[in-house]
VEXLUM-362928 format. One line per 4 residues: number of its first residue (from 1); their letters; for each residue x, y, z of N, C-alpha, C, CB. Coordinates in Angstrom, 2 decimals. Glycine has a CB too. Layout:
BEGIN
NUM	a	X:Y:Z:X:Y:Z:X:Y:Z:X:Y:Z; ...;
***
This chain:
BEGIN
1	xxxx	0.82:-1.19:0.00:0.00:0.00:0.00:0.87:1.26:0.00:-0.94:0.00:1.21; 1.93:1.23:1.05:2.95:3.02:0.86:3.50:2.68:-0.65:4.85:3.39:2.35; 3.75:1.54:-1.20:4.41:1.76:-2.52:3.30:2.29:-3.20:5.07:0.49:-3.25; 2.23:2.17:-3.00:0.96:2.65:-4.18:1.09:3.97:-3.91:-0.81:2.10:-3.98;
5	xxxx	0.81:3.98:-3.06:1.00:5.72:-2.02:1.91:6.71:-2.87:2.07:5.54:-0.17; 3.02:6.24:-2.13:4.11:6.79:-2.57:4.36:7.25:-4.26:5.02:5.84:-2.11; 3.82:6.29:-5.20:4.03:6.47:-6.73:2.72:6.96:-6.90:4.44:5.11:-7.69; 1.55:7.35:-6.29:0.43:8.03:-6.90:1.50:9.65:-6.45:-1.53:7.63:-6.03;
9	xxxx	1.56:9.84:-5.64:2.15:11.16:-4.70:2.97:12.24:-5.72:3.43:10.53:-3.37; 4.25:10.48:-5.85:5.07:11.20:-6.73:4.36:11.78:-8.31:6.28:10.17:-6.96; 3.49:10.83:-8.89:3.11:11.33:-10.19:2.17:12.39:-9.91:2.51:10.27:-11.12; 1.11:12.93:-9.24:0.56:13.73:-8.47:1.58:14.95:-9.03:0.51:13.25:-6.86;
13	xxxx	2.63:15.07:-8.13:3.65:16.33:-7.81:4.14:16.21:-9.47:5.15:16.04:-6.30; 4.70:15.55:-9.89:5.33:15.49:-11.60:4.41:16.48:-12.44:5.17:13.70:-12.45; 2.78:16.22:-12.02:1.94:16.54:-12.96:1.61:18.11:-12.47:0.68:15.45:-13.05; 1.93:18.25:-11.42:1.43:19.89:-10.83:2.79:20.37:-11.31:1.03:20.24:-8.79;
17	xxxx	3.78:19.62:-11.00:5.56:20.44:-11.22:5.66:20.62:-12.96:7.33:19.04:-10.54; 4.88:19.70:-13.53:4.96:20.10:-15.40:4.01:21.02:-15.59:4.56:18.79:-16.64; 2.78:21.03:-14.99:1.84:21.97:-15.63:2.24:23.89:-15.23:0.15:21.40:-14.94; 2.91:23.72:-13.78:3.52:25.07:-13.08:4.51:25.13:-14.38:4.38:24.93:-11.22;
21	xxxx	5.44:24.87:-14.68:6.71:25.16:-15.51:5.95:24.99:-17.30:8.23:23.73:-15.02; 4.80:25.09:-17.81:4.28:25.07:-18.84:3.26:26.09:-18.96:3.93:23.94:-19.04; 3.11:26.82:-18.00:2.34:27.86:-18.20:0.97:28.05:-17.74:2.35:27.99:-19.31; 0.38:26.43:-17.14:-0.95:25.88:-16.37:-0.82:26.25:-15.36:-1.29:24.52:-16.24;
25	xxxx	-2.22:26.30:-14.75:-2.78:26.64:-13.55:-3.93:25.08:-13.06:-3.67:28.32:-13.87; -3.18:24.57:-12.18:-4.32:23.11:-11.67:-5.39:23.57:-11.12:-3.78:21.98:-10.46; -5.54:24.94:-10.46:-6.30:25.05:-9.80:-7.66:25.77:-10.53:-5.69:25.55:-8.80; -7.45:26.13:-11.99:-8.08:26.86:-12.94:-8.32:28.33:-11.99:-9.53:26.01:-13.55;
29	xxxx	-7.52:29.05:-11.77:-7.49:30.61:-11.23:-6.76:31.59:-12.37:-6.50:30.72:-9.64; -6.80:31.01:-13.19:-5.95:31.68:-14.45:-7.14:32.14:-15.25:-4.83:30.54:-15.42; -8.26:32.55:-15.21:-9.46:33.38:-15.67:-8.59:34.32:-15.94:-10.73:33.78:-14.71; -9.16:35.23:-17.01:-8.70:36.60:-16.95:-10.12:37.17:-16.71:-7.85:37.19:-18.33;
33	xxxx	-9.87:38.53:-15.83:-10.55:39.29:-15.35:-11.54:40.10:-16.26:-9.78:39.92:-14.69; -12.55:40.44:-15.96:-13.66:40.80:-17.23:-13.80:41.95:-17.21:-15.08:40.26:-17.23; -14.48:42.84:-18.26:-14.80:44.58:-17.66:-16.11:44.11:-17.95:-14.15:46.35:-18.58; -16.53:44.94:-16.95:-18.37:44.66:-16.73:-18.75:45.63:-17.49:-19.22:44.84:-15.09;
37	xxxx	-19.71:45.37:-18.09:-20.43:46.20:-18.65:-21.02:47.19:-18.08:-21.13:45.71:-19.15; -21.20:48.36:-19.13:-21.63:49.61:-18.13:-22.38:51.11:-19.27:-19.77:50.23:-17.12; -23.54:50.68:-18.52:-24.68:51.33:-19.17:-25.03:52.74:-18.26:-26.02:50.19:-19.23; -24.84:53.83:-18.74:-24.83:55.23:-18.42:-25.53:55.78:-19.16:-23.74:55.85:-18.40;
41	xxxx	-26.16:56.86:-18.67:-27.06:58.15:-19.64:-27.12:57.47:-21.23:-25.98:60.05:-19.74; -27.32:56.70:-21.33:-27.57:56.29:-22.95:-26.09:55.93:-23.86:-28.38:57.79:-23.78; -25.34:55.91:-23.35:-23.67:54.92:-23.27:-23.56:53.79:-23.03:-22.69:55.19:-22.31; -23.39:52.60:-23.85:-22.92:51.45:-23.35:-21.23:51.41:-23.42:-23.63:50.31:-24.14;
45	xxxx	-20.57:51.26:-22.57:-19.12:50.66:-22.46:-19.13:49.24:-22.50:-18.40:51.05:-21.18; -18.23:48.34:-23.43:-18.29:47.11:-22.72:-16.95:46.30:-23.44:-19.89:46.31:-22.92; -16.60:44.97:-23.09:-15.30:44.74:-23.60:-14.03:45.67:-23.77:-15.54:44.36:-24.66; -14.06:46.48:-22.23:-12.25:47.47:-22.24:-11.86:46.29:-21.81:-11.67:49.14:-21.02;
49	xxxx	-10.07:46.81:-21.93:-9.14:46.23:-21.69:-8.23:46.51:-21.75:-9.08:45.59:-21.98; -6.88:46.89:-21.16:-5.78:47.58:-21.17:-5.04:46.25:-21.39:-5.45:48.55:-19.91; -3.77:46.97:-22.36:-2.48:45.66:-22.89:-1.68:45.82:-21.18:-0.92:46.35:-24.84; -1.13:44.90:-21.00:0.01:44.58:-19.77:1.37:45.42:-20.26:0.44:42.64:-19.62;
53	xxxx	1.92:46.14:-19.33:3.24:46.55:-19.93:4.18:45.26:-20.55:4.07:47.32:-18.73; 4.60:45.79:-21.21:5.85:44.66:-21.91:7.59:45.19:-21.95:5.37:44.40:-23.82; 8.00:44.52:-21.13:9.51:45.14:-21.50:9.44:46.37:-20.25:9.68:45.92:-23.49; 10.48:47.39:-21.22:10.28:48.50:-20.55:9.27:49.50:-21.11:11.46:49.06:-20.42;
57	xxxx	8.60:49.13:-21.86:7.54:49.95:-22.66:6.90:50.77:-21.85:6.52:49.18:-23.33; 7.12:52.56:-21.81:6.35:53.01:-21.19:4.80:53.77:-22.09:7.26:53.81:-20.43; 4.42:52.98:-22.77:3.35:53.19:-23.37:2.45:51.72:-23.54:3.76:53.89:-24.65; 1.39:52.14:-23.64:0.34:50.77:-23.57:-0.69:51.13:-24.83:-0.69:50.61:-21.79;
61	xxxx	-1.63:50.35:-24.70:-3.20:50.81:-25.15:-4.27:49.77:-24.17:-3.51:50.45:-27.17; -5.45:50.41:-24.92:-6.83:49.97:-24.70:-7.41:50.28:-25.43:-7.46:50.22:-23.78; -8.21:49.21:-25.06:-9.84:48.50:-25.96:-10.87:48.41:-25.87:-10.14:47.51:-26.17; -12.00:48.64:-26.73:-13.01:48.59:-25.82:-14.01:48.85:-27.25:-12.96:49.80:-24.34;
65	xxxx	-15.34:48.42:-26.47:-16.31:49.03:-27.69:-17.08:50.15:-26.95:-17.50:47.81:-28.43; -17.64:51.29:-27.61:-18.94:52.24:-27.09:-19.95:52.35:-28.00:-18.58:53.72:-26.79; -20.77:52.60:-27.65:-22.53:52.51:-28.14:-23.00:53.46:-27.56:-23.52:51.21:-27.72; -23.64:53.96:-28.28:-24.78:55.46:-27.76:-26.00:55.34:-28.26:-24.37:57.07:-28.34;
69	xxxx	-26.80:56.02:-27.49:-28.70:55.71:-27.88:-28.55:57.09:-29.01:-30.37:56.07:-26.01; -27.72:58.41:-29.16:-27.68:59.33:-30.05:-26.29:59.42:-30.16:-28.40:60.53:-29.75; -26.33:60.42:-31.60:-24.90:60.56:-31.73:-23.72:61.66:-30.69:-24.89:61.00:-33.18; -22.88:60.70:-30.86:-22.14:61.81:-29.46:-20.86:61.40:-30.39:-22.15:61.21:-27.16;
73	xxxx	-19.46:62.08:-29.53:-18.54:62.04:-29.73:-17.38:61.80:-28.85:-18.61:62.75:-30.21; -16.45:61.17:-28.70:-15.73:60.56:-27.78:-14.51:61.79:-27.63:-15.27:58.97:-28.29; -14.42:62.51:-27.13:-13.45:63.26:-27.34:-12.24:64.00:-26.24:-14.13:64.06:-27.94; -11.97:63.07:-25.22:-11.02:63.11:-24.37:-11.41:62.50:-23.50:-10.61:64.14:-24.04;
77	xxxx	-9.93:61.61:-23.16:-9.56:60.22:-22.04:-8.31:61.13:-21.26:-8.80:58.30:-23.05; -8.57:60.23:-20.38:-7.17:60.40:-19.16:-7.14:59.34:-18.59:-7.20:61.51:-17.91; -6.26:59.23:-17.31:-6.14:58.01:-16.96:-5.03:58.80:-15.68:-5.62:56.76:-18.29; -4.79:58.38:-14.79:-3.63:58.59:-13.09:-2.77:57.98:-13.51:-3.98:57.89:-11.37;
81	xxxx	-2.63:57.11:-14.02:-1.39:56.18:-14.02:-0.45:56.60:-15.69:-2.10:54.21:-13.92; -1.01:57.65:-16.42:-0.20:58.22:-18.13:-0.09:59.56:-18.06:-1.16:57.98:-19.73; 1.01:60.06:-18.42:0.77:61.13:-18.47:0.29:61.96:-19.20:1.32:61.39:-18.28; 0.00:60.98:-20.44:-0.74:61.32:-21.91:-1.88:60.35:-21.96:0.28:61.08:-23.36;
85	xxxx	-2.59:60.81:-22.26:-3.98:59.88:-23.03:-4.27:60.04:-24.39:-5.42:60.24:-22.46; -4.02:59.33:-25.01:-4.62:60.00:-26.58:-5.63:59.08:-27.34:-3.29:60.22:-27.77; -6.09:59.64:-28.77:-6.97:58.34:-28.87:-6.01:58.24:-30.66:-9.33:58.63:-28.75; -6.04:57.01:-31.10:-5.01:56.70:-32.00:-6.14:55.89:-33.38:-3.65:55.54:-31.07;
89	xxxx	-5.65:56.07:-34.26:-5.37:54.71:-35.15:-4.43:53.99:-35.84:-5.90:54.71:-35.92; -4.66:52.89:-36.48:-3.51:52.74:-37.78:-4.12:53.31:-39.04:-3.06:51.05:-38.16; -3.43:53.56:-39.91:-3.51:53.61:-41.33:-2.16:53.07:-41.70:-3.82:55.07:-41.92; -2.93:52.73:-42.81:-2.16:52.30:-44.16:-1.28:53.37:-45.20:-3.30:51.71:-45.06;
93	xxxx	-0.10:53.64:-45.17:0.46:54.92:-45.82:1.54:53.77:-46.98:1.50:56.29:-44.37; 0.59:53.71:-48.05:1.55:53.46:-48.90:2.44:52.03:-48.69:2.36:54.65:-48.84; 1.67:50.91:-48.17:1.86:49.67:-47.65:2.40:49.61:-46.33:2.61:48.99:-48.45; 2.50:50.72:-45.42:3.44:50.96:-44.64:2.46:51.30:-43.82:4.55:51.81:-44.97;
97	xxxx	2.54:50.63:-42.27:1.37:50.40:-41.20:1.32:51.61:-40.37:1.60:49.07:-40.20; 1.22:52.54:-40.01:1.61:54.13:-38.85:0.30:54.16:-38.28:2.04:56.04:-39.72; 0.50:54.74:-37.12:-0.30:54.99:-36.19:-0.28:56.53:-36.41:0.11:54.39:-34.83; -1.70:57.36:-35.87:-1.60:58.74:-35.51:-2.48:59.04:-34.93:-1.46:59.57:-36.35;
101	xxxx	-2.53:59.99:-34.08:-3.49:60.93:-33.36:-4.70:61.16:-33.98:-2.94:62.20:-33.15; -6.05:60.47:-33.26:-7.26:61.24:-34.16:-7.62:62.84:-33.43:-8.93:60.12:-34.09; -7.36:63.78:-33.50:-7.47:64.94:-33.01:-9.00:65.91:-32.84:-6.55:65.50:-33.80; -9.84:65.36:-33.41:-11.16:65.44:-33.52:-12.08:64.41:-32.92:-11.36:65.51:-34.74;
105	xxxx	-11.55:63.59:-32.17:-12.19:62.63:-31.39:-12.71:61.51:-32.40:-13.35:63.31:-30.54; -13.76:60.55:-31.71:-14.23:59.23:-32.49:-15.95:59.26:-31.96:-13.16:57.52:-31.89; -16.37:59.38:-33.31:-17.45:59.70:-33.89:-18.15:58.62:-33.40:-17.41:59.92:-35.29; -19.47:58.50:-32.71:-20.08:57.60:-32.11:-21.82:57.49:-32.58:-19.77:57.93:-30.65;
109	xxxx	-21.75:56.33:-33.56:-23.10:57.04:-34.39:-24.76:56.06:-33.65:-22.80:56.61:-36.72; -25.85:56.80:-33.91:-26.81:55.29:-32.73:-27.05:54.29:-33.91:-28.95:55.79:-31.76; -26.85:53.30:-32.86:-27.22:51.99:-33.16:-25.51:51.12:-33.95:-28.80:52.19:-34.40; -24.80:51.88:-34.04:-23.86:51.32:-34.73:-22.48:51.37:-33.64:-23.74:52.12:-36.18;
113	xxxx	-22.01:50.58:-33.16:-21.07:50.58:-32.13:-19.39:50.97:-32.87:-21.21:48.97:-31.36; -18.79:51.55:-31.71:-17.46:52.36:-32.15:-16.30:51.63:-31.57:-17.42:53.96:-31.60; -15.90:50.63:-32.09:-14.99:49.43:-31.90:-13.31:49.91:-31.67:-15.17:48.44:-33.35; -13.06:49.93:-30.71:-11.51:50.31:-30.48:-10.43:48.70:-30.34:-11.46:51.37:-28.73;
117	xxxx	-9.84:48.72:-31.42:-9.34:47.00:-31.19:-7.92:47.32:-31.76:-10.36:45.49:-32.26; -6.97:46.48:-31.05:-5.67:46.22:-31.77:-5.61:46.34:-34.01:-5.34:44.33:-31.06; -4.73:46.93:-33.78:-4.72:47.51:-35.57:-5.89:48.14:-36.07:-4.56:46.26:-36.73; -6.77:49.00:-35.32:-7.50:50.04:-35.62:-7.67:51.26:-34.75:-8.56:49.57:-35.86;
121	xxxx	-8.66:51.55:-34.14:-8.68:52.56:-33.53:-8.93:52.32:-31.95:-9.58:53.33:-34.20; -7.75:52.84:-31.42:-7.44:52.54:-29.54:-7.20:53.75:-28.89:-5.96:51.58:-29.08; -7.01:53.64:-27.82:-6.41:54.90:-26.80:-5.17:54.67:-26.69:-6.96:55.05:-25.27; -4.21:55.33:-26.60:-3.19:54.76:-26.49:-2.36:55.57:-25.17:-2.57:54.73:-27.89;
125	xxxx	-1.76:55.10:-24.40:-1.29:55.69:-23.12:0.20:56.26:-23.22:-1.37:54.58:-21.98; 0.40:57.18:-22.97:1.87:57.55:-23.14:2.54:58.22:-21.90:2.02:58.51:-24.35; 4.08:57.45:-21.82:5.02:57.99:-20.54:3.85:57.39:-19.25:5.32:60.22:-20.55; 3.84:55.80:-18.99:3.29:55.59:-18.21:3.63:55.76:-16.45:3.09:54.67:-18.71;
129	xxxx	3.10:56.19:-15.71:3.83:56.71:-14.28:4.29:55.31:-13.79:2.67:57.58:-12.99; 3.66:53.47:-14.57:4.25:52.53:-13.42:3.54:51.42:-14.89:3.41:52.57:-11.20; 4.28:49.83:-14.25:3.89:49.06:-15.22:2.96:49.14:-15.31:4.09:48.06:-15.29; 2.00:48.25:-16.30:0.82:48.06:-16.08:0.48:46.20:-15.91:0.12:48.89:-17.28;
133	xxxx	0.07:46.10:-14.93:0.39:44.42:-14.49:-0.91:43.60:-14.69:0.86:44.20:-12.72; -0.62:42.75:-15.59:-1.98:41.97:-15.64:-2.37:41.57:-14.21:-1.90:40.61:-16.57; -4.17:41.21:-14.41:-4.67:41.40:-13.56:-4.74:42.03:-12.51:-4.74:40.89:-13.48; -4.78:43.51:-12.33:-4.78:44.50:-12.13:-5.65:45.29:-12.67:-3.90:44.76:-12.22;
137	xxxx	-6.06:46.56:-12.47:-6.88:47.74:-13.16:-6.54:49.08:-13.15:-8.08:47.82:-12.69; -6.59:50.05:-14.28:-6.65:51.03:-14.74:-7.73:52.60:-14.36:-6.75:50.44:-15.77; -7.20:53.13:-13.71:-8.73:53.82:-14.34:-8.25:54.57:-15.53:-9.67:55.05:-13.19; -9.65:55.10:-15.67:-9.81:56.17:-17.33:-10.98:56.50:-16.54:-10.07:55.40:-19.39;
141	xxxx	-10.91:57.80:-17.27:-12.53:58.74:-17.37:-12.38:58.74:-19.34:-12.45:61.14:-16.29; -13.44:59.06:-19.69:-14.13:59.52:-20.97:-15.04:60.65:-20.97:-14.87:58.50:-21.49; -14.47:61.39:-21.97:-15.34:62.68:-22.21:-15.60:62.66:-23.55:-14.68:64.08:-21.82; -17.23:63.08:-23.19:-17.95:62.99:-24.36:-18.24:64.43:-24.93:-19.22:62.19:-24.10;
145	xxxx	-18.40:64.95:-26.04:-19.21:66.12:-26.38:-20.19:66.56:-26.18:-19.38:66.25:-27.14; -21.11:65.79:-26.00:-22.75:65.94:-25.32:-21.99:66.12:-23.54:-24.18:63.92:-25.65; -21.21:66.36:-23.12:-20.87:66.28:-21.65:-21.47:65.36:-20.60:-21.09:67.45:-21.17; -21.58:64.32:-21.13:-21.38:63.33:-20.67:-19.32:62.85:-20.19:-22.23:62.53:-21.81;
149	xxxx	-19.48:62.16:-18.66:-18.29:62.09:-18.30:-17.74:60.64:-18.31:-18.21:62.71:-17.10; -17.13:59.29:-18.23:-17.65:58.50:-17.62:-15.85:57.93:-17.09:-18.87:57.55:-18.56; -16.16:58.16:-15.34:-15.23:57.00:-14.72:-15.16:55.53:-14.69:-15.25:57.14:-13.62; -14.12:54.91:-15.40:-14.18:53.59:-15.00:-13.11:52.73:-15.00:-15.00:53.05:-15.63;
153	xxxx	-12.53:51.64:-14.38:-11.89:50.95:-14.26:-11.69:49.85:-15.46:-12.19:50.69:-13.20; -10.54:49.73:-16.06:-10.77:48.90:-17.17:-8.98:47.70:-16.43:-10.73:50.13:-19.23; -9.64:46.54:-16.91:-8.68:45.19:-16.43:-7.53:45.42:-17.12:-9.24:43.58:-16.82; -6.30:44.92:-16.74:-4.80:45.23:-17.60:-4.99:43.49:-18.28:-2.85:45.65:-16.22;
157	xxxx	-4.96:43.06:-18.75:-4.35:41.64:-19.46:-3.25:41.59:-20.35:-5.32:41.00:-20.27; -2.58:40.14:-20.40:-1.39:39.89:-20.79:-1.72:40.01:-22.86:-0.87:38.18:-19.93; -0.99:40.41:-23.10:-1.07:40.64:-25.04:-1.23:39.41:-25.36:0.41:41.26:-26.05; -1.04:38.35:-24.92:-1.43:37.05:-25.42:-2.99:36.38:-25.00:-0.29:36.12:-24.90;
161	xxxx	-3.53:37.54:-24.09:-5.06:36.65:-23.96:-5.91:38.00:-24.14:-5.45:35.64:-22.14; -5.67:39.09:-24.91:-6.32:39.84:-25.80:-7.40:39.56:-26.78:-5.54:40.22:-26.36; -8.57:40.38:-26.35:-9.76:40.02:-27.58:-9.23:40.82:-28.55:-11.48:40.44:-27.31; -9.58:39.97:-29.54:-9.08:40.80:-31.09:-10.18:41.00:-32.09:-7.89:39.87:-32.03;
***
């Protein structure tokens, strides 16, 4: 019986000691953290998400979709933890991928949602005051043109478990 013991024990520990050094979690606590949805004055927020710092990168982004019952306009973010907030896209210049400043904000039309996703249009954080650590949170406020304000906490996740 201790020999049964003993060799369940050991394969037991083998199988927690391979899955720890492979990137598993036995205990399934490796969820990533969700942004709740959040319905304001005729605003839906839903699916943010801030990238995890990488490296020494002191710049990040976030994601997210917004929805409005009328048309509004998204037109200034901040955040405590950047010392810049901006809101970004990519374009295409001549096969050549660049990002730039939308300076007129992001146009939020009803019924049609305003999708901020990796290789289109994001916030992008600049000169961050500290990493940004998965599982963890962010705040941001959003300012709208209709003056509408909105505080909220958005989750940091790792660039590899990013909705795209």
């Amino acid at each position: 019986m201790k020999i049964i013991l003993i060799g369940l024990t050991a394969a037991i520990i083998s199988a927690v000691s391979f899955a720890m050094n492979h990137g598993h979690n036995m205990d399934h606590g490796d969820q990533q953290i969700q942004f709740k949805r959040i319905e304001s004055n005729g605003i839906t927020l839903s699916n943010f998400q801030a990238r995890a710092s990488v490296g020494s990168t002191k710049n990040s982004g976030i994601y997210g979709e917004i929805r409005s019952m009328e048309a509004d306009r998204l037109i200034s973010i901040s955040s405590s933890l950047a010392a810049v907030a901006e809101l970004h896209e990519h374009i295409n210049d001549n096969g050549v991928m660049r990002m730039r400043e939308v300076e007129d904000g992001l146009a939020i039309n009803p019924g049609q949602p305003m999708s901020m996703k990796p290789g289109g249009f994001h916030i992008m954080l600049v000169r961050l005051h500290k990493r940004l650590i998965a599982g963890k949170f962010i705040d941001l406020t959003l300012e709208f043109e209709s003056g509408k304000i909105l505080d909220i906490s958005v989750p940091i996740v790792p660039i590899k478990k990013m909705h795209h």
